[in-house]
MIBA-320568 format. One record per residue (C-alpha): x negated, y negated, z. Coordinates in pm, whole numbers, plus 50000, padded with zeros to 5 digits. Each point is the difference from the previous one (the first is absolute). Layout:
rec c1=X, c2=Y, c3=Z
...
END
This chain:
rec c1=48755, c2=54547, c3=50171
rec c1=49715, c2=49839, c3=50237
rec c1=49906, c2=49670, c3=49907
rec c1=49648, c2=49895, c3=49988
rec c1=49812, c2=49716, c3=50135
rec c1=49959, c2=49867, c3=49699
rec c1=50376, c2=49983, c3=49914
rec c1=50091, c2=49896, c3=50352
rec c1=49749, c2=49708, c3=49965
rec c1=50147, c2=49894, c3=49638
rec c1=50379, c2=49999, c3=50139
rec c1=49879, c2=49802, c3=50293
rec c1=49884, c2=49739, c3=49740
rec c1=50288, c2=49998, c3=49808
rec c1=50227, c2=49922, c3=50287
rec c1=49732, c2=49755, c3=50096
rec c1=50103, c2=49849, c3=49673
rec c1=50325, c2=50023, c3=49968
rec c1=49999, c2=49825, c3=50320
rec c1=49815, c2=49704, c3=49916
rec c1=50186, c2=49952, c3=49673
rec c1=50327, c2=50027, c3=50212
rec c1=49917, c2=49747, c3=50262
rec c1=49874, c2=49809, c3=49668
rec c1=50353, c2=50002, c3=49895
rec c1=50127, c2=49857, c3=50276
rec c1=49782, c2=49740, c3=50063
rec c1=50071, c2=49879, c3=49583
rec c1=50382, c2=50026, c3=50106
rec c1=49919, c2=49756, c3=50311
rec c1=49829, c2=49750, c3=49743
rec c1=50248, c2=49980, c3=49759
rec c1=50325, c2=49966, c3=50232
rec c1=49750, c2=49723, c3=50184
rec c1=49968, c2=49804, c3=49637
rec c1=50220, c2=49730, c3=49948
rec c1=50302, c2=50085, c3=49846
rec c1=50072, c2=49614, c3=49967
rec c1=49714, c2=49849, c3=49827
rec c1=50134, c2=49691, c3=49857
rec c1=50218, c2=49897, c3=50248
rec c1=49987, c2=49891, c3=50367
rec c1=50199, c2=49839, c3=50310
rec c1=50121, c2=49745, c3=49826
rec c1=49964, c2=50092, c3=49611
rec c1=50206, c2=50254, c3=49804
rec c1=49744, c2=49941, c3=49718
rec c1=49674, c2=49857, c3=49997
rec c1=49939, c2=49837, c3=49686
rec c1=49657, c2=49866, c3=50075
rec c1=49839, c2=49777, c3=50223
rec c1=49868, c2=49589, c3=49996
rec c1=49661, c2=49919, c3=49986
rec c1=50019, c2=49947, c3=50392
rec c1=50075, c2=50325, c3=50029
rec c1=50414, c2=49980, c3=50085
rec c1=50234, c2=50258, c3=49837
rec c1=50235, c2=49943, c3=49749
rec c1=50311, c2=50192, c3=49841
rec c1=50331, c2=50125, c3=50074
rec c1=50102, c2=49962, c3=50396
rec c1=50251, c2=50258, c3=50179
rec c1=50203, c2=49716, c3=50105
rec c1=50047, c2=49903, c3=49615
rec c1=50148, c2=50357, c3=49962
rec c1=50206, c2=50029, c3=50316
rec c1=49779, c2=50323, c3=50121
rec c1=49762, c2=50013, c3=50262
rec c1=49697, c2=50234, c3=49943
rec c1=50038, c2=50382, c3=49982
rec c1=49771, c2=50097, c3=50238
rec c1=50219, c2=49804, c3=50301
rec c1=50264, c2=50226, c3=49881
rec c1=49808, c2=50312, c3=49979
rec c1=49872, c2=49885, c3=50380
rec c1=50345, c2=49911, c3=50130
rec c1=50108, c2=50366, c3=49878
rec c1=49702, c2=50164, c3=50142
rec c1=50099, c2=49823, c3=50344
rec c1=50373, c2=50106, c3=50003
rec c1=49903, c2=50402, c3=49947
rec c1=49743, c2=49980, c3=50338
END
């Protein structure tokens, strides 16, 4: 069965589409493994309870908990597979 021009130029589009929502995708997927998984926390605090007027953090340090942040750790193993 010949296809017409018509139908050629509609599946064109469609892959058009599909293309654009698949690059889409992966650009949402890029976003959300570049959010912060660690939002109340830093360097130095476990948990950020708030902060002072001046502006200085507050809360639960690693050092009170005898960890040191996750994200060394997640580094450190990254490191050892290369």
């Amino acid at each position: 069965m010949p296809i017409t021009a018509e139908r050629e130029a509609e599946l064109r589009q469609k892959a058009a589409r599909r293309t654009i929502t698949s690059a889409g995708r992966k650009e949402r997927k890029k976003e959300l493994a570049d959010v912060d998984e660690y939002p109340d926390s830093d360097e130095t605090f476990a948990y950020i309870a708030g902060y002072t007027p001046a502006g200085f953090a507050y809360g639960t340090t690693w050092e009170e908990l005898g960890e040191s942040p996750p994200w060394l750790e997640e580094a450190e193993i990254r490191l050892s597979a290369i």
